[in-house]
PDB file as gemmi writes it, atoms N, CA and C in Angstrom:
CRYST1    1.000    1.000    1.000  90.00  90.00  90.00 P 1                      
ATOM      1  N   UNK A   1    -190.601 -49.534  53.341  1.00  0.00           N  
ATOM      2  CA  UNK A   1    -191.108 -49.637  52.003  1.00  0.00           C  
ATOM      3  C   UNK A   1    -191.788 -48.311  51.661  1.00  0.00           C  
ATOM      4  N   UNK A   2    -191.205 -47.876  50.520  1.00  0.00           N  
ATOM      5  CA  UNK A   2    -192.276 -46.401  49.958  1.00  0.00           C  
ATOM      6  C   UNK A   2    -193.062 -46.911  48.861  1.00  0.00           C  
ATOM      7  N   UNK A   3    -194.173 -46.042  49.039  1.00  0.00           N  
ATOM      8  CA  UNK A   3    -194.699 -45.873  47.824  1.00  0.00           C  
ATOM      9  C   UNK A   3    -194.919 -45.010  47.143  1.00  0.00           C  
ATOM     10  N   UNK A   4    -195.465 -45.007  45.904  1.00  0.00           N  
ATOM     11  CA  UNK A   4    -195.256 -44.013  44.839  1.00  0.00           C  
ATOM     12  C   UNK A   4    -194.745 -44.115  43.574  1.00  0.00           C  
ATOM     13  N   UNK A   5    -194.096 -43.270  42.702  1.00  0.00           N  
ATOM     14  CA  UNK A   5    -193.077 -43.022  41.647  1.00  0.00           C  
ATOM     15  C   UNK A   5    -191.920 -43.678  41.837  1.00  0.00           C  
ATOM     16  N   UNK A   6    -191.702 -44.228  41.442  1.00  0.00           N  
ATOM     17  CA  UNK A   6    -190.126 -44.693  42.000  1.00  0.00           C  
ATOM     18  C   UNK A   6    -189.001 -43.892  42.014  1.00  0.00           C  
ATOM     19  N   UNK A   7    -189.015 -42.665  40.781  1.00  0.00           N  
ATOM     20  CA  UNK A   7    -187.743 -41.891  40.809  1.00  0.00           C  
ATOM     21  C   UNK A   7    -188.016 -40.624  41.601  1.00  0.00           C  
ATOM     22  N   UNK A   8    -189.387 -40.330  41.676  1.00  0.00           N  
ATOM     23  CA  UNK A   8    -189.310 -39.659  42.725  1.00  0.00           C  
ATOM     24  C   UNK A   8    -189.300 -39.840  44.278  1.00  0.00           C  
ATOM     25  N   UNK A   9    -189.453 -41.078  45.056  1.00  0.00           N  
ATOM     26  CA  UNK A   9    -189.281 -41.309  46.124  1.00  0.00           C  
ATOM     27  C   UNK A   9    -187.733 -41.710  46.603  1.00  0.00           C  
ATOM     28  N   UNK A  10    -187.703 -41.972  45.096  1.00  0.00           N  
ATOM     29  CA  UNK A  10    -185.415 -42.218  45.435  1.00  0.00           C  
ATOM     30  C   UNK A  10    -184.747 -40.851  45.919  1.00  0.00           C  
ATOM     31  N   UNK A  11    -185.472 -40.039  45.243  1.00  0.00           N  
ATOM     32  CA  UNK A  11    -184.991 -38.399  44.791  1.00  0.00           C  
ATOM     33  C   UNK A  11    -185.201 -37.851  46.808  1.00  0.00           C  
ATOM     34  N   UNK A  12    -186.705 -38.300  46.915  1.00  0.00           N  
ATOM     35  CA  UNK A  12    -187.054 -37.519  47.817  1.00  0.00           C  
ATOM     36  C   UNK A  12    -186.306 -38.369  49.024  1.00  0.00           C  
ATOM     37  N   UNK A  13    -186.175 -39.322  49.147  1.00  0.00           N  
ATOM     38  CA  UNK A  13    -185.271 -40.052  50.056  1.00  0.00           C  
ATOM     39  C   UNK A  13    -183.832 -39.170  50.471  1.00  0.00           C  
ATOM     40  N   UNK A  14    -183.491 -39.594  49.223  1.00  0.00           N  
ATOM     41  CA  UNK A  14    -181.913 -39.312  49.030  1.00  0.00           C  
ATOM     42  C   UNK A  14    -181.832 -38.199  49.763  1.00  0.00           C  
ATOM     43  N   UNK A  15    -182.883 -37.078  49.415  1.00  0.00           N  
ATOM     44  CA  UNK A  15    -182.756 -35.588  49.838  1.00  0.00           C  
ATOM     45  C   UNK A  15    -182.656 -35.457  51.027  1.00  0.00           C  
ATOM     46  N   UNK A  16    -183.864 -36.025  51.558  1.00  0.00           N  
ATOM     47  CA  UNK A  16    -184.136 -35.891  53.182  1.00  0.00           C  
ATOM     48  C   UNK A  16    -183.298 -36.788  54.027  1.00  0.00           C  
ATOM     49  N   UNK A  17    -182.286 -37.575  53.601  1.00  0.00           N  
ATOM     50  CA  UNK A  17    -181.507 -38.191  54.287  1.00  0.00           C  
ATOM     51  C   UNK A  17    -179.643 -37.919  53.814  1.00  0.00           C  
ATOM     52  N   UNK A  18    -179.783 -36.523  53.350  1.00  0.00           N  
ATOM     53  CA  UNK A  18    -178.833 -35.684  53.027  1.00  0.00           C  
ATOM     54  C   UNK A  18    -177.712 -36.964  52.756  1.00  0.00           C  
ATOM     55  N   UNK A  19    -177.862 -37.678  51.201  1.00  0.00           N  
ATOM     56  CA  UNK A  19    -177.135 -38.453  50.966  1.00  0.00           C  
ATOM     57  C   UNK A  19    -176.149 -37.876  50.275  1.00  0.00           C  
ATOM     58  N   UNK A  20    -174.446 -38.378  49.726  1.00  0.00           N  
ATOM     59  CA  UNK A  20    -173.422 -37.687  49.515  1.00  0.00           C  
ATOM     60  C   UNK A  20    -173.998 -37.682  47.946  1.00  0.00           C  
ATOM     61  N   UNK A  21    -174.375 -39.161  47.515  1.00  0.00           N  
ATOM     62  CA  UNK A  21    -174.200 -39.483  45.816  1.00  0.00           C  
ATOM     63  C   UNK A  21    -175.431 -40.527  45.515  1.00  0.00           C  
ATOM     64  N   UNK A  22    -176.317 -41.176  44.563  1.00  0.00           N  
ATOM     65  CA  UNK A  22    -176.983 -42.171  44.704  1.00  0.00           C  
ATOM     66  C   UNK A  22    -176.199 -43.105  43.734  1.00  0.00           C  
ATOM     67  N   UNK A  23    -176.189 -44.120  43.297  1.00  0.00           N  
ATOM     68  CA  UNK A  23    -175.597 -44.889  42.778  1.00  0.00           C  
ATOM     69  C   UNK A  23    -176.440 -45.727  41.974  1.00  0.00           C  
ATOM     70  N   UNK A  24    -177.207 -45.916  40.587  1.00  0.00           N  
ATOM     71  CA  UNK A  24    -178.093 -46.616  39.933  1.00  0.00           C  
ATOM     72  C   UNK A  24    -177.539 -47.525  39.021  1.00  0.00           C  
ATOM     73  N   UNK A  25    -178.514 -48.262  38.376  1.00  0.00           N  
ATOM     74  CA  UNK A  25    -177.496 -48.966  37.343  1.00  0.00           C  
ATOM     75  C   UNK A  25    -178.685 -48.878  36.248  1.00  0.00           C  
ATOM     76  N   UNK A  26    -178.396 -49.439  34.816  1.00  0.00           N  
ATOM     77  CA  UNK A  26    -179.260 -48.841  33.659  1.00  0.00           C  
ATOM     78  C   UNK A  26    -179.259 -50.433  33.085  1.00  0.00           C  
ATOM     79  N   UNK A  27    -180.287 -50.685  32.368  1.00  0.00           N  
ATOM     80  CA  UNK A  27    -181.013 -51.601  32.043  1.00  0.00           C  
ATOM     81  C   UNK A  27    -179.938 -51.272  30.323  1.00  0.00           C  
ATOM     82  N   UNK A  28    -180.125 -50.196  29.966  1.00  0.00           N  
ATOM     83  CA  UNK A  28    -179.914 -49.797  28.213  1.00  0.00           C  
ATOM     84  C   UNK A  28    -180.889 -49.731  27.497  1.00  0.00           C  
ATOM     85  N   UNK A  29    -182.323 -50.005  28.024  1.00  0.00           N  
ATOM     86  CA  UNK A  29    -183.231 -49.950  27.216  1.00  0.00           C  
ATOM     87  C   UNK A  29    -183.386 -49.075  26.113  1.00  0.00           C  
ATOM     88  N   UNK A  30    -184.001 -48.770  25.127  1.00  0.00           N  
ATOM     89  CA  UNK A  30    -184.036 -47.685  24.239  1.00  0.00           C  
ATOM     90  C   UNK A  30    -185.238 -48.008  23.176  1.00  0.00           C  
ATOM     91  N   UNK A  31    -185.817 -47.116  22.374  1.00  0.00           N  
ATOM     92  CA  UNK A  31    -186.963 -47.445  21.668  1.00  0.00           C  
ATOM     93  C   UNK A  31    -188.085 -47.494  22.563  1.00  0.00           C  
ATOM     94  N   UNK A  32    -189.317 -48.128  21.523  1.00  0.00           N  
ATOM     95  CA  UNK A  32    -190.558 -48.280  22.287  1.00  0.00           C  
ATOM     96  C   UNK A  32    -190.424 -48.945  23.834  1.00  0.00           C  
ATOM     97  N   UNK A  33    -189.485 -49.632  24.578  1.00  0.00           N  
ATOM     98  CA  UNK A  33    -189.402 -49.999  25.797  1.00  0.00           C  
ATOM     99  C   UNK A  33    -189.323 -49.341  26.352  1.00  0.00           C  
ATOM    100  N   UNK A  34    -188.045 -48.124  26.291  1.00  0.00           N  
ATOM    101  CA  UNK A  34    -187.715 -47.003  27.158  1.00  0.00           C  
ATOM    102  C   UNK A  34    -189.196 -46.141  27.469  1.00  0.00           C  
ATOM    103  N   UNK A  35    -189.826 -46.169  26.478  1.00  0.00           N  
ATOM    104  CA  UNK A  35    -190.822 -44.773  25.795  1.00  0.00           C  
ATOM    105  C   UNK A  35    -192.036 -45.364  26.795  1.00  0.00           C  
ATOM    106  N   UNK A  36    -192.081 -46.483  26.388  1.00  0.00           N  
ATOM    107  CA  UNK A  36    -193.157 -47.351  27.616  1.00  0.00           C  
ATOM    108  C   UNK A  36    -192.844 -47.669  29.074  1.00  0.00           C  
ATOM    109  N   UNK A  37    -191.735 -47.992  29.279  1.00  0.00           N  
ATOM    110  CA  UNK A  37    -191.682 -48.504  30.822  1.00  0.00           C  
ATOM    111  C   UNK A  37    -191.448 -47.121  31.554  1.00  0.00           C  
ATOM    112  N   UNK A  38    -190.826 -46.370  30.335  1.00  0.00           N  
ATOM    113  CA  UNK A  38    -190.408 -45.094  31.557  1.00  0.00           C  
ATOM    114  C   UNK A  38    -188.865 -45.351  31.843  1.00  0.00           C  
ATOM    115  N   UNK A  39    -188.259 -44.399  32.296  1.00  0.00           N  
ATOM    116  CA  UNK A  39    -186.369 -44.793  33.232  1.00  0.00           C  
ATOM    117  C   UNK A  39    -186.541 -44.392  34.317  1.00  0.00           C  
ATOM    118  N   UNK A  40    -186.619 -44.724  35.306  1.00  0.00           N  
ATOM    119  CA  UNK A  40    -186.224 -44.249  36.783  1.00  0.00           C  
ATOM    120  C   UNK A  40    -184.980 -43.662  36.780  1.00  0.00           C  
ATOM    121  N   UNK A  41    -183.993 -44.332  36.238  1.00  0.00           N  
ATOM    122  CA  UNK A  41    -182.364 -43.876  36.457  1.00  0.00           C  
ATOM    123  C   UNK A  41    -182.741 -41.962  35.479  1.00  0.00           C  
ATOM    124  N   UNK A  42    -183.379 -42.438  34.527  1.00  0.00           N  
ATOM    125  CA  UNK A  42    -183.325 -41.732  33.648  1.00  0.00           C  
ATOM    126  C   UNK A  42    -183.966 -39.614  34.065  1.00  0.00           C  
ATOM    127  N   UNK A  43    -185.077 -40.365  35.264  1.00  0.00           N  
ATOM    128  CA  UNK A  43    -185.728 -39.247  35.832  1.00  0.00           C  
ATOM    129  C   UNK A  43    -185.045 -38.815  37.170  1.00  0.00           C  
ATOM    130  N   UNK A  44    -184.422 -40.119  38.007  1.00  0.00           N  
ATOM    131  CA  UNK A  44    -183.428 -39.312  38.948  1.00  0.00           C  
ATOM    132  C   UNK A  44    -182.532 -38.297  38.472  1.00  0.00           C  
ATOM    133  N   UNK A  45    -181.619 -39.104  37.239  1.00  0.00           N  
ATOM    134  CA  UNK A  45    -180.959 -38.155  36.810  1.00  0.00           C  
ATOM    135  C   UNK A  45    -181.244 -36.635  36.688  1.00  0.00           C  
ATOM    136  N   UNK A  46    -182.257 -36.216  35.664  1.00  0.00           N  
ATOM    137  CA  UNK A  46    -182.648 -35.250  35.671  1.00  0.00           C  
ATOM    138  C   UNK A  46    -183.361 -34.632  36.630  1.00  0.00           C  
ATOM    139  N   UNK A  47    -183.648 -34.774  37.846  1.00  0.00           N  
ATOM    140  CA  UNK A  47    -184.349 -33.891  38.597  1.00  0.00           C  
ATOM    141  C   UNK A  47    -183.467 -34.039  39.919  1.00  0.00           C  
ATOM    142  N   UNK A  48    -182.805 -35.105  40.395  1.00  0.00           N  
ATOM    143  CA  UNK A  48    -182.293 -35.221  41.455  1.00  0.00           C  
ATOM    144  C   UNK A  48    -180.988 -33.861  41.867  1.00  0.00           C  
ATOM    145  N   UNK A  49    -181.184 -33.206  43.011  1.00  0.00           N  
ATOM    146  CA  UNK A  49    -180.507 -31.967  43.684  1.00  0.00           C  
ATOM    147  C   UNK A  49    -179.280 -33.195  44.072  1.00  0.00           C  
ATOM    148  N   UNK A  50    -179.113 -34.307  44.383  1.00  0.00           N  
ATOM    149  CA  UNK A  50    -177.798 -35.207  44.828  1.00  0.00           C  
ATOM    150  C   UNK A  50    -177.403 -35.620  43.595  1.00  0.00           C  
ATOM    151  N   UNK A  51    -176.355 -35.778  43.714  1.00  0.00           N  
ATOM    152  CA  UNK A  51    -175.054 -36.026  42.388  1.00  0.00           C  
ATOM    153  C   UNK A  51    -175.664 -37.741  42.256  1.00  0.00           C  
ATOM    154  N   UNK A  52    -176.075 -38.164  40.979  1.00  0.00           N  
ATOM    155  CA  UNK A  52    -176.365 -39.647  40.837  1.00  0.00           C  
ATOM    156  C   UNK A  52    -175.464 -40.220  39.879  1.00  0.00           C  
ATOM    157  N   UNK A  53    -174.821 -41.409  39.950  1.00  0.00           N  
ATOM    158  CA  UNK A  53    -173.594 -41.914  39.467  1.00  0.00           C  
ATOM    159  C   UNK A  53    -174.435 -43.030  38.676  1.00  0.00           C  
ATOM    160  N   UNK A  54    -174.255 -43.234  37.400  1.00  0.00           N  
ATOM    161  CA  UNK A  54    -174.603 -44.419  37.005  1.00  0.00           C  
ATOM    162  C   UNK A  54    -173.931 -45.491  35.991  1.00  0.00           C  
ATOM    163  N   UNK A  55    -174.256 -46.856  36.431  1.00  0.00           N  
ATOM    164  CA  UNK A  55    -173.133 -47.344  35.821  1.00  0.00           C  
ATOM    165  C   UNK A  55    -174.019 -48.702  35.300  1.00  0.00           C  
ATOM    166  N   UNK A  56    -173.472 -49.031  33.847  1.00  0.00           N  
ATOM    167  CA  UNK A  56    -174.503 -50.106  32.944  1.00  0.00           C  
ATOM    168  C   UNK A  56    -173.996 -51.474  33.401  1.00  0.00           C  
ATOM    169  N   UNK A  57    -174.871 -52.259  33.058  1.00  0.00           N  
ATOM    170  CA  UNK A  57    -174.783 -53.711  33.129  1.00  0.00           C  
ATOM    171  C   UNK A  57    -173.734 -53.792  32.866  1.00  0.00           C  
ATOM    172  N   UNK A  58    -172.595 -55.097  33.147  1.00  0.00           N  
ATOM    173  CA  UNK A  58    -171.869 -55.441  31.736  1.00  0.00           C  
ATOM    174  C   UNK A  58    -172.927 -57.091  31.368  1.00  0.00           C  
ATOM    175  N   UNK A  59    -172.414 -56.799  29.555  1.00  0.00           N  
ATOM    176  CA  UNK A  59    -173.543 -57.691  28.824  1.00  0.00           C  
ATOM    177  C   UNK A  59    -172.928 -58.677  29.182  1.00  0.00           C  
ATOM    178  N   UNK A  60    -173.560 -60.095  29.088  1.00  0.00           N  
ATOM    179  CA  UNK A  60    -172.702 -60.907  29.200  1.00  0.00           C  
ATOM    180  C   UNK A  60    -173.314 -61.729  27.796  1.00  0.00           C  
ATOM    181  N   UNK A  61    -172.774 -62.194  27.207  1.00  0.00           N  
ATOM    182  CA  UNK A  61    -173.057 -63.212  25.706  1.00  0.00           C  
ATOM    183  C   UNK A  61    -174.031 -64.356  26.357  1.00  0.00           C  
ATOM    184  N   UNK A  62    -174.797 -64.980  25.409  1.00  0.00           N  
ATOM    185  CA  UNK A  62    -175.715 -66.282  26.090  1.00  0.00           C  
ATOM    186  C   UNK A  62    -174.501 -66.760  25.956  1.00  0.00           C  
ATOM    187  N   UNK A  63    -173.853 -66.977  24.969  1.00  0.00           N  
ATOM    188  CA  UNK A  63    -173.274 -68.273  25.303  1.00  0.00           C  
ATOM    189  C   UNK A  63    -172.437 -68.832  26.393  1.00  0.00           C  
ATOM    190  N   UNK A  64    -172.212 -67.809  27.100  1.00  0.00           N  
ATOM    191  CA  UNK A  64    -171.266 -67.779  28.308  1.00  0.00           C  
ATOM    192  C   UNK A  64    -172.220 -67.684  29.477  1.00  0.00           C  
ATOM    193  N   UNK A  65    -173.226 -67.933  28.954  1.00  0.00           N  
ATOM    194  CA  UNK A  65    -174.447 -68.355  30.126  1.00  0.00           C  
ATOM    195  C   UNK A  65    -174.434 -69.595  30.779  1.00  0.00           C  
ATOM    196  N   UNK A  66    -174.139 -70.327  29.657  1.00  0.00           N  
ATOM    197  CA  UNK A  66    -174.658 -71.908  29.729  1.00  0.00           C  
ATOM    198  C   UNK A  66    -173.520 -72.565  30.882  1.00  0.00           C  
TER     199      UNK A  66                                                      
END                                                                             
């Protein structure tokens, strides 16, 4: 278990365990959520020295919940 930042302990992981790619997935948030919670995917991206691949939810409809 680490602690800390979350996108930076992914970052610093990844590094020191000379990973090929990281692989995240994205919420889609946007607006005041994004602006508030912050993106992890969003800050690996940009700072991470390892190639990070990311790939979105697929949505699924409520109604195909039930």
């Amino acid at each position: 278990m680490l602690e800390g930042n979350p996108a930076d302990e992914l970052i610093r992981y990844a590094e020191e365990n000379k990973m090929d790619i990281v692989i995240m997935s994205t919420l889609g948030k946007s607006g005041i959520d994004r602006f508030i919670l912050g993106s992890v995917t969003e800050n690996s991206l940009r700072h991470s020295k390892v190639p990070v691949m990311v790939v979105k939810k697929k949505y699924k409809p409520w109604a195909e919940c039930k």
